[in-house]
N, C-alpha and C positions, 0 to 999 in steps of 0.2 A: 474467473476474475482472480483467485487466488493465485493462480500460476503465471499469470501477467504480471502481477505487484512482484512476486518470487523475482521473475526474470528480471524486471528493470532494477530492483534494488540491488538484485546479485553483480551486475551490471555497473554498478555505480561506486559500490563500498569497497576497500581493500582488503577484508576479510567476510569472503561470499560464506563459510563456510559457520558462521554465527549469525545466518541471515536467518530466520522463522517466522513465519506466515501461519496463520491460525484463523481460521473461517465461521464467526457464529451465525447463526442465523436464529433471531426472532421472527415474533408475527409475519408481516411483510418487508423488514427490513435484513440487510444482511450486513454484520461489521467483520470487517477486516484489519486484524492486527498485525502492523508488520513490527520484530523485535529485530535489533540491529546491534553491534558492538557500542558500546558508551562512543568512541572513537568517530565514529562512520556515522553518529545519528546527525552534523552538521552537514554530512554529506547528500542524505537522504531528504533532509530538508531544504537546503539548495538557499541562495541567498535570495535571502526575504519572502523564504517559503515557497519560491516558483516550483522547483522539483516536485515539491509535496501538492501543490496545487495542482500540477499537471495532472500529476498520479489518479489525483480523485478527482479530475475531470473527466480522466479515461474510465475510471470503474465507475463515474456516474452513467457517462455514456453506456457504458454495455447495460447496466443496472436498467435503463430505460428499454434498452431492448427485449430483456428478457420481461420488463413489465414490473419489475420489484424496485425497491430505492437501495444503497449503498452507503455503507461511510467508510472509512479509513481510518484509522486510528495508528499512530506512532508511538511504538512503545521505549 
C-alpha cells in the first residue's frame, strides 16, 4: 500500500523528490502518512478532495483484501 500512495503522489506533485510515505501499523489497523511540499499539498488533495478520496479508496480496497482496515493521513 505504501508504494502505491508513493507512486500516485510522486506522479501528481512537481517536486516528487519531497514526497515521504511513512507506514504505522496498530492493532488491526494500518495509517499511512503521506508528507508533500507546502506547494503540492493542493495538488494531492485535488478539488474538493476527489484525489485524496480516490487515494483512500484504493488503499481501502487493498486493506480489505489483505483483511486489515486503512487510513490515509495528509500531512
Amino acid at each position: 500500500m505504501k508504494e502505491l500512495v508513493e507512486y500516485i503522489a510522486k506522479s501528481i506533485v512537481d517536486a516528487p523528490d519531497s514526497v515521504v510515505v511513512t507506514e504505522v501499523t496498530d492493532d488491526d489497523t494500518i495509517v499511512i502518512r503521506l508528507e508533500v511540499a507546502d506547494d503540492d499539498k493542493g495538488r494531492v488533495i485535488g478539488k474538493q478532495g476527489r484525489v485524496a478520496q480516490a487515494m483512500r479508496t484504493l488503499i481501502r480496497v487493498m486493506a480489505v483484501r489483505k483483511g486489515t482496515r486503512a487510513q490515509l493521513e495528509i500531512v
